[in-house]
N, C-alpha and C positions, 0 to 999 in steps of 0.2 A: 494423623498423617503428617508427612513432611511439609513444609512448608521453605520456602515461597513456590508454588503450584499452580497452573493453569487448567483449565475445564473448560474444552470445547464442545460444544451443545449444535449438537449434528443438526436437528431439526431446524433450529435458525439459520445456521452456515446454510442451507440449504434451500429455504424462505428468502434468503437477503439476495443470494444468487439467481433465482429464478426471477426475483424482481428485479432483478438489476436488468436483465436481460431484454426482458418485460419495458422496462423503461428506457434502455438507450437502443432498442430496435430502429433502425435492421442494422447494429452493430453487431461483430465477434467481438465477447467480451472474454478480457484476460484479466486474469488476476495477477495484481501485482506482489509478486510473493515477497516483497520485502516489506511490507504491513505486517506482516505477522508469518516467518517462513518455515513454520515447524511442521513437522509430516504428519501430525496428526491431520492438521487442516486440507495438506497436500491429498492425503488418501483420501476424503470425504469429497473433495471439490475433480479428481481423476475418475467419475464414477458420471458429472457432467459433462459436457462439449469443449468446454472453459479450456482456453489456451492460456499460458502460462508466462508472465514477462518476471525475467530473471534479472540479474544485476551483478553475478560470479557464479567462479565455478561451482561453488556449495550447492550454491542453487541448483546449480544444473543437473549435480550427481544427485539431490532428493530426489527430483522428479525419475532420472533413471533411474535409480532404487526401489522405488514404488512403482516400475515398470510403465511411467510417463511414455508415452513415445515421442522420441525429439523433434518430430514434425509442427508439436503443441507449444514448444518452446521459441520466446522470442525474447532477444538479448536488448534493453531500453536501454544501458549505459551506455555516455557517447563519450568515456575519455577510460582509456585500456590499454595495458600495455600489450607487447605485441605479445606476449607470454599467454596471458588472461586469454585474447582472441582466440591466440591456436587451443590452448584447451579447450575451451567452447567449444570449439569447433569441430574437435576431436569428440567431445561427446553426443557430436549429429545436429547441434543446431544451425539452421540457415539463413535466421533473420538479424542483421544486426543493425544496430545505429550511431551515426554518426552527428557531429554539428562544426567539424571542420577539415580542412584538406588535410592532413595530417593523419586524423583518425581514419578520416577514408583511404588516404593509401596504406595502413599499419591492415585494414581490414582485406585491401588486394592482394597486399603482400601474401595474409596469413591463410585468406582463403579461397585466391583466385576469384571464377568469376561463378564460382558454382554456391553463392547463397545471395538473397535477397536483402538490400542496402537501402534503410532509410533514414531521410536528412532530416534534423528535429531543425523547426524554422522558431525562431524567437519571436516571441507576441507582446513581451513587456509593452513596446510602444502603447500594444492594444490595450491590455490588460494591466493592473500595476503589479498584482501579486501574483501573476505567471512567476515559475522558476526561470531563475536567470539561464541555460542553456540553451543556447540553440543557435543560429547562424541568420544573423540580421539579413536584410534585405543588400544594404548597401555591398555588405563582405559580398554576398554572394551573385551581384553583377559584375565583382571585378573575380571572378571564379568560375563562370557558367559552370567546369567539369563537372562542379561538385552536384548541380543539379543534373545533369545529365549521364552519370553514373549511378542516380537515385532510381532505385526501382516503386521507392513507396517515401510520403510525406509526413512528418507528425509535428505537434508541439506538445505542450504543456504545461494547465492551467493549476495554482495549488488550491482554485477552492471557485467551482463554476456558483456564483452568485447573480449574473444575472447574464440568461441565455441569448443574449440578442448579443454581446459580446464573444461570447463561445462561436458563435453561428460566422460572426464576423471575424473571426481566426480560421472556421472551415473557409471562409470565402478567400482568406488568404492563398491558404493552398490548392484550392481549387483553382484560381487563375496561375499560380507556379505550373499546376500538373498543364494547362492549356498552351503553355510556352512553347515554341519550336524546338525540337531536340527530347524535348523530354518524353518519359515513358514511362508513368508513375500506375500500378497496376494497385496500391492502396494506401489510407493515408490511416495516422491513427490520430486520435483524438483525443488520447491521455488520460489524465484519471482524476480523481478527487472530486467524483460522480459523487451526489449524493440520493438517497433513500428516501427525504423526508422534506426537499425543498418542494417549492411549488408544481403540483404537478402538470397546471397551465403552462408553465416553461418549459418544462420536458416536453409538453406535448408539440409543440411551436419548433422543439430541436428536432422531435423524432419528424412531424412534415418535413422540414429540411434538409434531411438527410434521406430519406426515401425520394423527394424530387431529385437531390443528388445523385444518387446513385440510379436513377433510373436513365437519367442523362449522360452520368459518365461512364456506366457497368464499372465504376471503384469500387474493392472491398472496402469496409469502414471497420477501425480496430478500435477500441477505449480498452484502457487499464486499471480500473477500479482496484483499492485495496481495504482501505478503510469502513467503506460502506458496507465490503460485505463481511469483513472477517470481526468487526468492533463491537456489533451487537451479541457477535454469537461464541463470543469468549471471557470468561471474568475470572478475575486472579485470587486466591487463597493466601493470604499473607498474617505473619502472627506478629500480634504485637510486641514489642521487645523491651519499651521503654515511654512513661508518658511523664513530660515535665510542663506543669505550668510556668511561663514566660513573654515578658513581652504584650502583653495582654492577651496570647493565645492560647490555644493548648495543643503542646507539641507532641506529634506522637510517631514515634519511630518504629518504624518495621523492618522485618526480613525478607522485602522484597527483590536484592540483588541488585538494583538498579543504580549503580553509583552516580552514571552522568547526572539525571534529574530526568532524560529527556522522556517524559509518558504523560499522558491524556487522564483529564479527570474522567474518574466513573461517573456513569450515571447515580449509582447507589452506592452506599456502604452498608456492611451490615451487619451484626457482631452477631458471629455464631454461638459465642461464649456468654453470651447476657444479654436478658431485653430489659435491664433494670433503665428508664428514662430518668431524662433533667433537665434541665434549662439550657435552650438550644446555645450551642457553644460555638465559634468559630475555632474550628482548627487545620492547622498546619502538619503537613506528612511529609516525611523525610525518612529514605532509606539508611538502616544503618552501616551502610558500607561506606556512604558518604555525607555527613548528617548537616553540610553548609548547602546544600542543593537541593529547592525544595522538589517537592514532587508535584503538590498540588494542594491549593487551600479548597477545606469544605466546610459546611455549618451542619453541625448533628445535633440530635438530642437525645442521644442513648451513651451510657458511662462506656468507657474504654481503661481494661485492667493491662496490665503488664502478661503476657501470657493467652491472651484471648485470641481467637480465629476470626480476622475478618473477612467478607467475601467484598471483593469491590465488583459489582456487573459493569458487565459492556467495558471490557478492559483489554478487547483483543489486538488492535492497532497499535503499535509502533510501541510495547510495553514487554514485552515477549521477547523479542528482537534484540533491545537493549539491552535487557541480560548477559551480563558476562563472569567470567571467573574471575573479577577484582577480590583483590583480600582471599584466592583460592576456594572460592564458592562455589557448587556446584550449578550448573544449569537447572533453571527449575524442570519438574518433574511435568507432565502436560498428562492429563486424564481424557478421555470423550466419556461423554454422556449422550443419549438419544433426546431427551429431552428438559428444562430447565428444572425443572421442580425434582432431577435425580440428583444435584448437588448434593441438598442436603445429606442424604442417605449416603451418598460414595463419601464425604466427611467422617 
């Protein structure tokens, strides 16, 4: 088969989903399609409830293409030009967001008052490793409008590590939405949700968020990407070239990926030989750009020039990064129902 390739394995997509759902109840959870925005995923994940957070228009025509209804679509990018807006908009979405005046008027501009406007509030203070977006506290007392043209509230954490701080960014917006003027009908709670942290935390978020919402009748939104698409995808890639150097062992593939930017597997695992050796540290570097690594691992099975490796749990932010550098095709994307059909579809 061709190579560099992906295999999405429905029965996990599908596993990671229900749990996610499971776990940040009584959220509407969205999927953040720019984890991994390929339509294989799209089709399997349009079959659940799962609303859909976009970030361009790409995004927006997969989901119409696979007969998404745009009611499911909600726009997270808060800097747009007014071009980008009207498209969106034009292909029926109604949610969008903002984190400054600027953006919020490009969004009246392009789509009046007939869609739903939410202001991403910045939590660094709270948080360190929150993303930097969002509209500080200070900016936005010398601005009421901007809160009072918000129909719904969000932020965004890049990695919820310890839930009393999550809770304490909800309580953020929770007294914004209590302000005079305001009319915030739901807030979202962002993503980088994980599957596998403590489930004592999650349970501590999910009380909180039920007292919440029982007090305020708010919807509550999260946009999970990673959690659910990472386990339930792994990348086919062939080796092209192994040099030892350096004291490691460098091994090059055709995985398409020139920036570097992708997540180590869980596994590797050479479909071409189980001959073992002496556990090796090595070093992975796409050949499209072979100064940028990819990712270091420690193996103990030989790697030939020529061999088929599988990397599992490779679905997050790997896929995405693929581009036509050096005129490469996109890789090819297979489904499988279940994990153990890889091999065979090989």
């Amino acid at each position: 088969m061709k190579t560099p390739s992906y295999v999405v394995i429905k029965q996990i997509l599908l596993e990671n989903f229900d749990m996610m759902q499971k776990r940040m109840a009584p959220c509407r959870v969205a999927y953040s399609m720019k984890a991994n925005p390929s339509k294989e995923v799209v089709d399997i994940l349009k079959e659940t409830d799962a609303y859909f957070e976009i970030s361009s228009l790409a995004e927006a025509e997969i989901l119409l293409n696979l007969q998404v209804d745009a009611s499911r679509m909600y726009c997270g990018l808060v800097v747009m030009s007014e071009e980008e807006i009207c498209d969106i908009y034009q292909r029926g979405c109604k949610l969008f967001t903002y984190d400054s005046s600027e953006q919020l008027r490009r969004i009246i501009k392009c789509c009046g008052e007939n869609v739903k406007r939410v202001l991403r509030i910045r939590v660094n203070d709270l948080i360190e490793n929150s993303i930097g977006f969002g509209m500080d506290l200070h900016t936005l007392d010398k601005d009421p409008e901007c809160l009072k043209k918000a129909t719904g509230l969000s932020f965004h954490i890049s990695n919820h590590t310890d839930m009393a701080l999550t809770i304490e960014a909800i309580r953020r917006l929770e007294k914004l939405s209590d302000k005079e003027g305001a009319n915030i009908e739901m807030i979202n709670i962002g993503g980088s949700y994980s599957l596998y942290e403590d489930e004592k935390e999650y349970a501590t978020l999910r009380e909180y968020l039920k007292d919440f919402v029982s007090r305020s009748n708010i919807k509550i939104l999260c946009e999970p990407g990673s959690a659910v698409v990472n386990t339930a995808v792994d990348a086919l890639c062939r080796c092209i070239m192994v040099i030892q150097q350096d004291g490691f062992l460098d091994v090059f593939i055709d995985g398409g990926i020139p920036s570097g930017m992708t997540r180590k597997p869980r596994e590797i695992v050479n479909l071409s030989s189980d001959i073992k050796m002496k556990k090796t540290i090595c070093r992975f570097f796409d050949t499209t750009s072979m100064k940028k690594l990819l990712f270091t691992s420690r193996i103990d099975f030989v790697i030939n020039a020529g061999d088929i490796l599988l990397f599992k749990e490779y679905g997050a932010y790997s896929y995405c990064y693929s581009n036509i550098f050096h005129s490469r095709n996109i890789p090819e994307i297979y489904t499988v129902g279940k994990e153990d059909e890889i091999e065979f579809l090989v």
